[in-house]
Structures are given as C-alpha cells and as structure tokens.
Steps between C-alpha positions, in 0.01 A plus 500: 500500500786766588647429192196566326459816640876638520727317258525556130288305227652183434588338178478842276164576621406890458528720765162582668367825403367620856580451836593135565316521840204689609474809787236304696739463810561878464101548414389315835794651716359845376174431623576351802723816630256777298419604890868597561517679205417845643781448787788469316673692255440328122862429497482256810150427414688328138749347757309340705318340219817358325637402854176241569563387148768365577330251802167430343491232207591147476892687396486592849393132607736291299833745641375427861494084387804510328739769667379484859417158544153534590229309401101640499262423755139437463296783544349482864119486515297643778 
C-alpha cells in the first residue's frame, strides 16, 4: 500500500496526473480543530495541523510497530 501511494510507477507506467494521495487526513484534522481556529495565529493554526498529521494514519501506526516495537491493542469497550 505505501508503495502505492509514495513510490514511483513501476514498469514505465505514466506518472499520475494529480495528487497521488488525497487531503482527507488534512480535511478531517481541519474540522476537528475549526474551534481553535480563532485562538491561534493562522501560522500555528497551519502548524498544528501538519504536526497531528504526522500521528494520525495507519503511517503513524505501522512506525510505532516497526520502529518502537509496539504492537496495537484492542480497543477497550465500556
């Protein structure tokens, strides 16, 4: 799947004309902190945003698995 999504065409293949991944991650994260908008600058509001890109996804996931060892836990059910 990451290769899909980061790597270069294979075998000749063209090069996609548009982005090879969607903004959804930065679409929902933009929702989800609209309420802080108006207390922060734009510049840290942009920062923020890119920062929690960075720990939501399954990218995030599969560096926790393979870099720190850690394995995920079922989610706990009230």
């Amino acid at each position: 799947m990451i290769r899909l999504t980061v790597d270069p065409p294979l075998n000749g293949a063209p090069e996609p004309t548009g982005p090879r991944r969607s903004q959804r991650r930065i679409e929902w994260l933009d929702r989800a902190c609209e309420p802080l908008r108006d207390t922060l600058s734009e510049q840290s509001y942009q920062r923020l945003i890119s920062a929690l890109t960075m720990v939501v996804g399954w990218e995030a996931q599969i560096a926790c698995v393979t870099s720190a060892d850690s394995t995920p836990r079922p989610s706990r059910t009230p």
